[in-house]
C-alpha positions in Angstrom: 80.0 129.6 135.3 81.0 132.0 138.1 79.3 135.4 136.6 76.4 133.4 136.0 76.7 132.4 139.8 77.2 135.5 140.8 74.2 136.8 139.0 71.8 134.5 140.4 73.4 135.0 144.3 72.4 138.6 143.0 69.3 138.7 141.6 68.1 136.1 144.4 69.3 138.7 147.4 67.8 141.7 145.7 64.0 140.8 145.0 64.4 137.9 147.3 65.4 139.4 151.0 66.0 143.0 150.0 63.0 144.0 148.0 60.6 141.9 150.0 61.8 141.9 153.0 64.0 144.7 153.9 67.3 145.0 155.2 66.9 143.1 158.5 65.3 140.4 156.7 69.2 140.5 155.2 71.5 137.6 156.0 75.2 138.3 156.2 76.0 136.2 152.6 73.1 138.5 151.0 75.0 141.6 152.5 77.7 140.2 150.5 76.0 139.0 147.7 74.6 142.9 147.1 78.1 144.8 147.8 78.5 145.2 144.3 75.7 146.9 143.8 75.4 149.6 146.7 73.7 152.9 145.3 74.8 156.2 146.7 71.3 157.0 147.5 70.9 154.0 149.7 69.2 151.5 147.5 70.7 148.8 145.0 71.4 148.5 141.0 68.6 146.0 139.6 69.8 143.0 138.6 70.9 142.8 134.5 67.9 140.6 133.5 65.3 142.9 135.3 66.8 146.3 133.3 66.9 144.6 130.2 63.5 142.8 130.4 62.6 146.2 131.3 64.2 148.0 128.3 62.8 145.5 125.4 59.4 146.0 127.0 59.7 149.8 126.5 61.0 148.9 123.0 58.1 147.5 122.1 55.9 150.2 123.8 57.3 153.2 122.4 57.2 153.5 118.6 60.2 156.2 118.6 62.2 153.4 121.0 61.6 151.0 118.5 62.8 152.8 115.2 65.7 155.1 117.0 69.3 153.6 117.5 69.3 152.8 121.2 73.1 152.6 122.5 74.1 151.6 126.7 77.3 153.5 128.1 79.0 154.4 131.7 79.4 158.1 130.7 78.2 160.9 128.1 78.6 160.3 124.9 80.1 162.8 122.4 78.7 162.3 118.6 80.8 163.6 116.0 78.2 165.1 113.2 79.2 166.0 109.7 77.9 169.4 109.1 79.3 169.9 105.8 80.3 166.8 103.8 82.5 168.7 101.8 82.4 168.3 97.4 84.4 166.1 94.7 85.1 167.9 91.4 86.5 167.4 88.3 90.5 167.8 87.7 92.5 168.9 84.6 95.2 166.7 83.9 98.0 166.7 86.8 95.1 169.6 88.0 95.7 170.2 91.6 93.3 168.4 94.2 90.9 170.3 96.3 91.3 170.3 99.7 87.5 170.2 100.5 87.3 168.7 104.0 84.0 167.8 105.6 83.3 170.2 108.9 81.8 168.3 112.0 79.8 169.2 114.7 78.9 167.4 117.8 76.1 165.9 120.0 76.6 165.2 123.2 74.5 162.6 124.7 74.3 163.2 128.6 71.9 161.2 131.4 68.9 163.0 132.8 67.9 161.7 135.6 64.4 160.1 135.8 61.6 157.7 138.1 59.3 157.7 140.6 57.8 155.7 143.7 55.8 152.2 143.1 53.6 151.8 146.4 52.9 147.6 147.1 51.0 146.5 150.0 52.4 144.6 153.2 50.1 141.9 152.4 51.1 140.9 149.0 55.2 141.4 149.8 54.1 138.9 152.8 52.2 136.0 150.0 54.8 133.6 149.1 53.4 133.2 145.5 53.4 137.1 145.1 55.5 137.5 141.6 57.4 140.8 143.4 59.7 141.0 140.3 56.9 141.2 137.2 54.5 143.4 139.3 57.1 145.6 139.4 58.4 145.3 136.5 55.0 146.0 134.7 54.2 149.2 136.7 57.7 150.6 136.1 57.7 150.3 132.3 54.0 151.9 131.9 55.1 154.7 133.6 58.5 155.1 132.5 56.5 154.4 128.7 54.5 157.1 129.4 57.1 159.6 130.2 59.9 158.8 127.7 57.6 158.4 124.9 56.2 162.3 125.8 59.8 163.4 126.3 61.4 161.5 123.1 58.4 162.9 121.1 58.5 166.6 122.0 60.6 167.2 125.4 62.6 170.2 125.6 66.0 169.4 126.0 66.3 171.0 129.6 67.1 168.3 132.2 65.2 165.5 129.6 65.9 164.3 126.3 64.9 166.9 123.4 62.5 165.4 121.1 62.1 165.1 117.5 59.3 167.4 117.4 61.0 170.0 119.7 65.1 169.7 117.3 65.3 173.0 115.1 68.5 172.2 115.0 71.6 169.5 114.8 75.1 171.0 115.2 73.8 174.3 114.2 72.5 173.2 111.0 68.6 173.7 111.0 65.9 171.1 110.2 63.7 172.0 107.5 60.2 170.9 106.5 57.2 172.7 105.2 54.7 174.7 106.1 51.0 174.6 105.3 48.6 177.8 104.5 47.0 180.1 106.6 44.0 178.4 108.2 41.5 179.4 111.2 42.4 176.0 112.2 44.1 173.3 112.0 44.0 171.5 108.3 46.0 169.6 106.1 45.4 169.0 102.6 46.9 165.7 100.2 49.2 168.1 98.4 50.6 169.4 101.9 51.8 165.6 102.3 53.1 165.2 98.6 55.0 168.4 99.5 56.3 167.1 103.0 57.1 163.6 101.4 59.5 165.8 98.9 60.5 167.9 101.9 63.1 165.0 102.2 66.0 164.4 101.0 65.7 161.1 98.6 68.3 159.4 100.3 66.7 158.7 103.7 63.3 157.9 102.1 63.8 154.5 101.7 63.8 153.8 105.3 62.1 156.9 106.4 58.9 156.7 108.5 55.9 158.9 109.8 55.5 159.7 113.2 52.0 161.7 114.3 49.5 161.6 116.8 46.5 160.2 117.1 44.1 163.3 115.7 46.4 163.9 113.1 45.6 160.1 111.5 42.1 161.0 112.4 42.5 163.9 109.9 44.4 162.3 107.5 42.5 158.8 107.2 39.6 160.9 105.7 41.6 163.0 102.9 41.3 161.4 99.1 43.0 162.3 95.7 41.6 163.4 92.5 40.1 160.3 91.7 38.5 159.6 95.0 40.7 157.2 96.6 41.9 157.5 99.9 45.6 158.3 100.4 45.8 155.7 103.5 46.9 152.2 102.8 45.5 150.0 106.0 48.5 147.3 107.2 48.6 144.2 104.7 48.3 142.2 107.6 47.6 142.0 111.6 50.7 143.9 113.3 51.9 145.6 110.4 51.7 149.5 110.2 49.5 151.3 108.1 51.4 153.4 105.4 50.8 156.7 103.9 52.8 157.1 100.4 53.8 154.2 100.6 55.4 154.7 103.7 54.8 153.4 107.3 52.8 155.5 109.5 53.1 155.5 113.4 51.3 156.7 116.3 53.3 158.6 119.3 50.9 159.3 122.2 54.2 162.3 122.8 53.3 163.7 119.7 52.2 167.2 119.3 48.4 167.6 118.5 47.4 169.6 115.7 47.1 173.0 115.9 48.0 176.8 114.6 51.4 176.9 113.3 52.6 173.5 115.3 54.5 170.9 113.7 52.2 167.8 114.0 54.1 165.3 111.8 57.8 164.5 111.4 58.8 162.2 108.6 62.5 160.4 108.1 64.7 158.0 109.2 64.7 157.7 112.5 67.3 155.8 112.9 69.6 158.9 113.6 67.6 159.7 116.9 69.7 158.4 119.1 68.7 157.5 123.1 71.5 156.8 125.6 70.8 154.4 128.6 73.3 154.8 131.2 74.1 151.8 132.9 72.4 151.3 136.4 69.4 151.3 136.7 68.7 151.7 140.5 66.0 150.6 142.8 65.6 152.0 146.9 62.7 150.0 149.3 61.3 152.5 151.5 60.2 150.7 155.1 58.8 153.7 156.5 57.7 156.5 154.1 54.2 154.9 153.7 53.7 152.1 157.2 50.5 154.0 158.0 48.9 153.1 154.9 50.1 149.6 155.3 52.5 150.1 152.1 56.0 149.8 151.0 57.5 152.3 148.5 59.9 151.4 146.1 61.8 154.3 144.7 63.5 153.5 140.8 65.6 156.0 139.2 67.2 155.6 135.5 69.0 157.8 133.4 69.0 158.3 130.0 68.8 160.9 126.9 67.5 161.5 123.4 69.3 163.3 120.7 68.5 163.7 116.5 72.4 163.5 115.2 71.7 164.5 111.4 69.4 167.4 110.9 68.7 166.2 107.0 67.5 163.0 107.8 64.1 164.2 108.9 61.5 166.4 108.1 58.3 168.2 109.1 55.3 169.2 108.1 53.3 172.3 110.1 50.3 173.8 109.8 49.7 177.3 108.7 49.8 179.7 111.0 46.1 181.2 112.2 44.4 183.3 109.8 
């Protein structure tokens, strides 16, 4: 059909002429073809299939990707959050009815802005049988992986997405958890699990999930309960993730390393972290920047954010605080 067209007349001009070859390699129907897409910046919006190709790799890369709801929009998005749900009660007969509403909050989703440069040599843009498209593609989603998973994990909140290790708070309601004893260093014991399991509340334990680094399985592979038995239950089969309390376990390279007083496990549904992708994704070929090296640069820039929206449906564990 035409949109199909269109996309292809699209997608053909960008990595075909544009990307490879530059602007004067640019015929007037590719001119044409690309108007639609013209960045501000001076480069072009990737074609659909390359974002979203793009996007489902990352899925699949980042365990917090994977498990949040992910939603696309054109502008920030305002999430209305129930702070207080409000309470039913029991009436005398023709009793008046309580007027207990629920108080909300909100979250506002925004789009930080994020990429870097991807350098390709003259030589391989000039082979014919060069895939442009997955070379770049590949490079782009490691490192975007690499920094989304850091920044959905424990980022800030300033200018990137605030992470599920770094929310004390949703809507001014705090997140709570628990906290370990006072240790020299860094320990957890089988009842500080048991107590962090309970930490949350029963209704988002049945799709709730643990998120921890990679020392902090290391630490908790090796703990055992009164009879000897370790508390870690391996996958029942290849792909599957290992659980702890019955409960799948994953492993966030963005997740804070155990320490002192840090909080080096969340547990919950996450489900209610929420990331925004703005529509857009943009891509800028860069003739000059790098010609002495015998390079072309290709500058990508997304945006996108990271938000919990309900403070009780996670929780924390942290260790105790240095003795």
């Amino acid at each position: 059909d035409e949109h199909f067209s269109r996309r292809q007349a699209y997608g053909d001009a960008f990595f075909g002429t544009y990307m490879r070859g530059g602007r004067n390699a640019m015929a007037r129907e590719h001119f044409n073809a690309l108007e639609e897409g013209v960045d501000s910046e001076g480069g072009y919006i990737v074609p659909e299939e390359f974002e979203t190709q793009l996007i489902e790799i990352l899925q699949e890369m980042d365990p917090i990707r994977m498990l949040a709801t992910t939603v696309t929009t054109r502008s920030d998005r305002n999430i209305p959050v129930e702070v207080d749900d409000g309470d039913f009660a029991y009436i005398d007969e023709e009793g008046a009815y309580g007027e207990d509403d629920p108080a909300f909050g909100r979250v506002v989703l925004s789009a930080f802005k994020s990429g870097g440069i991807i350098k390709v040599s003259e030589e391989l843009l000039q082979d014919a049988f060069f895939d442009l498209p997955t070379y770049l593609r590949g490079l782009a989603s490691r490192r975007y992986n690499r920094l989304e998973e850091t920044n959905f994990a424990a980022g800030n909140g300033s200018a990137k997405p605030l992470g599920l290790f770094s929310t004390t708070a949703v809507a001014g309601t705090s997140v709570t958890g628990f906290q370990g004893g006072v240790s020299a260093s860094a320990v957890i014991t089988s009842d500080d699990l048991i107590e962090t399991f309970h930490s949350l509340a029963r209704s988002y334990r049945q799709n709730s999930s643990w998120l921890m680094s990679d020392a902090m399985v290391k630490m908790i592979r090796k703990l055992k309960d009164s009879e000897g038995n370790y508390l870690w239950q391996p996958g029942l089969s290849a792909g599957q993730p290992d659980r702890l309390l019955n409960r799948p376990v994953y492993v966030s390279e963005g997740a804070v390393a155990p320490a002192p007083a840090a909080k080096s496990i969340i547990l919950g549904d996450i489900s209610y972290y929420m990331i925004s992708d703005r529509l857009g994704m943009t891509a800028q070929r860069l003739n000059e920047l790098y010609a002495a090296n015998g390079q072309i640069g290709f500058k990508f820039t997304k945006r996108n954010d990271g938000r919990l929206v309900d403070p009780a449906a996670i929780t924390y564990f942290q260790h105790g605080a240095a003795s």
